[in-house]
N, C-alpha and C positions, 0 to 999 in steps of 0.2 A: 192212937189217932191214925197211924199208918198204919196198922191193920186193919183197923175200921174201915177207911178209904177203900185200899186195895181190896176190901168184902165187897166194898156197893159196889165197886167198877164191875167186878165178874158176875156179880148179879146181874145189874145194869146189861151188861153187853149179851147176857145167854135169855134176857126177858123180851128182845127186840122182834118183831116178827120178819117170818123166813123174806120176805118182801125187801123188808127194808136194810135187813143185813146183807142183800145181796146187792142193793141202791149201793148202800153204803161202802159195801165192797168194788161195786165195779170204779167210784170216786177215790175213794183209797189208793186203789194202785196205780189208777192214771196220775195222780200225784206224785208216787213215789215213783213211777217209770220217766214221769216227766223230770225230777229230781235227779234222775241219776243219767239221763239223757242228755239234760245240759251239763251238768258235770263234766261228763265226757267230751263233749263237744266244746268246752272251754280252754283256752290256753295256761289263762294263768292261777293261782290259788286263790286269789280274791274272788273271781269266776265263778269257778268252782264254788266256793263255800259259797257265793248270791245264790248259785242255780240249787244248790241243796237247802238251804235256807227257809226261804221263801216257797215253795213246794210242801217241805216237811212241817214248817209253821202253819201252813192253811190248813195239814191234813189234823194237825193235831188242834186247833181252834176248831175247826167243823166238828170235828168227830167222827171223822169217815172209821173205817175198820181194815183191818190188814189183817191176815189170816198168820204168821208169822208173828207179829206183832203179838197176838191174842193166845198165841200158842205158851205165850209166859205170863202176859195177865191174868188169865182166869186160872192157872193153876196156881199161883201166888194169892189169889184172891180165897181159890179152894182150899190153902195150907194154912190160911189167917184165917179161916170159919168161915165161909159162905157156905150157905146150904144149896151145892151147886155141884152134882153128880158128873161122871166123864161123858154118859150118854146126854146128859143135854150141854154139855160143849161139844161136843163133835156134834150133834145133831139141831140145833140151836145158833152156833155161830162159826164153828171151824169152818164145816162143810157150808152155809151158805156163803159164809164170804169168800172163801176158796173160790166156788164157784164167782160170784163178784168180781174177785180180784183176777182171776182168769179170764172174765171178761172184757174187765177194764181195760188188761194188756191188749188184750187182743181188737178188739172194736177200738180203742181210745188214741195208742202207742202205733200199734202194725200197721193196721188198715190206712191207715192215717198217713203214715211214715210211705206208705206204699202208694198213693194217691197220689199224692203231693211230689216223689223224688221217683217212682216207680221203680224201685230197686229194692 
């Protein structure tokens, strides 16, 4: 049953079109940038664990994509039988969420962080 699983996720995730894995990517990592933003910016441990929490919980209800993340899904998914080749994970979901996730930082986290404190 967990093989099973772990096949449809890496199918699932390298069938997405280039569009939407990059949506998905740019939401990804403003979640996880915002997760470890507050982290950081909290004093105490309860803090802390709210601000990583709640972050990482959404990304993983939505379904956004992380390019890291995916870098152990679909090859766990390829080692359980998905009929799921390395060119169409790097060409299918690394690289468009890479890109995604590069953006998210950058537009979502920086620009943002730079607007707002200008530093």
């Amino acid at each position: 049953a967990v093989s099973a699983a772990a096949a449809g996720v890496a199918v699932a995730k390298v069938s997405a079109p280039f569009a939407a894995a990059v949506a998905k990517g740019v939401l990804g990592n403003w979640l996880v940038c915002l997760a470890v933003w507050g982290a950081t910016a909290s004093q105490t441990v309860t803090g802390k664990m709210l601000a990583v929490t709640l972050p990482v919980s959404a990304f993983v209800a939505l379904g956004f994509e992380h390019s890291v993340a995916n870098m152990l899904l679909i090859p766990q998914g390829m080692l359980a039988g998905a009929p799921v080749s390395v060119p169409q994970m790097l060409f299918n979901n690394i690289i468009p969420v890479t890109i995604g996730n590069t953006l998210g930082a950058a537009v979502f986290v920086v620009c943002i962080h730079y607007f707002a404190y200008g530093r």
